[in-house]
N, C-alpha and C positions, 0 to 999 in steps of 0.2 A: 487569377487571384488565389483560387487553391492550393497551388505548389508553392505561393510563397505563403502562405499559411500551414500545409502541412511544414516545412523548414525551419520556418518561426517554432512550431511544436517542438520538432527533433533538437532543437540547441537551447530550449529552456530548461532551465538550470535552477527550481522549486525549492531544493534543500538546501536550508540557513547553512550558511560556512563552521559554525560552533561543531554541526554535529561531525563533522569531518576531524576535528580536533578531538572527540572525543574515540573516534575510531580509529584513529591511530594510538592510543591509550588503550584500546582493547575496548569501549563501549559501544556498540552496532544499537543505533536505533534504527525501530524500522513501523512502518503504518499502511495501509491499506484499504480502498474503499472500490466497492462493487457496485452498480445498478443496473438493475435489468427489469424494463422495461416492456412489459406486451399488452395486446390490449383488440378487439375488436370494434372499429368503428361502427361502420354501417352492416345490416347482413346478417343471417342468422338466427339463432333463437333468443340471444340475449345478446346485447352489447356494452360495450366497459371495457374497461383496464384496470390492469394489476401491476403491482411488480415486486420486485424479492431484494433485498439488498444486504450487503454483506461488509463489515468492517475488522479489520484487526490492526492491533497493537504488539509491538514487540520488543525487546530486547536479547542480544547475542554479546556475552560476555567472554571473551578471549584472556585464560589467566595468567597466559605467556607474556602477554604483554602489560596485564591489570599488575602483576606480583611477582610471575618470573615461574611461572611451575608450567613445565611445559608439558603439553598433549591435556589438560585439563578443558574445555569449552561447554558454557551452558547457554541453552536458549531455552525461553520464557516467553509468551504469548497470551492473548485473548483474543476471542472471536466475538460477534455477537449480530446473528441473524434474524434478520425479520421477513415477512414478507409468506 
């Protein structure tokens, strides 16, 4: 059951078709989410769980293809950590 579920993972295909139209225009979105998870059950002096998580946002604007000015590229981002 695993290898057909890792498989199923590797060929899912999560990004709306728009934003492919927009990268070929020169607009790259882009998103990102982290968790990380630890924690001590049983054992020890204390027990609990923590965890730390991490997300960003972005954009990468290509203006060779936005307007025609070549070798010009900006990227733009946020972060925002917790944890």
């Amino acid at each position: 059951m695993l290898p057909q579920l890792l498989a199923a993972a590797e060929n899912f295909d999560w990004r709306p078709t728009f934003l492919d139209e927009f990268s070929g225009h020169g607009v790259e979105v882009f998103a990102d989410y982290t968790n990380n998870i630890a924690g001590n059950p049983i054992g020890g002096q204390r027990q609990g769980f923590t965890y730390a998580d991490s997300t960003q946002f972005g954009v990468n604007l290509d203006f060779k293809k936005l307007v025609g000015w070549d070798g010009l590229q900006i990227s733009a981002s946020a972060f925002d950590r917790n944890g």
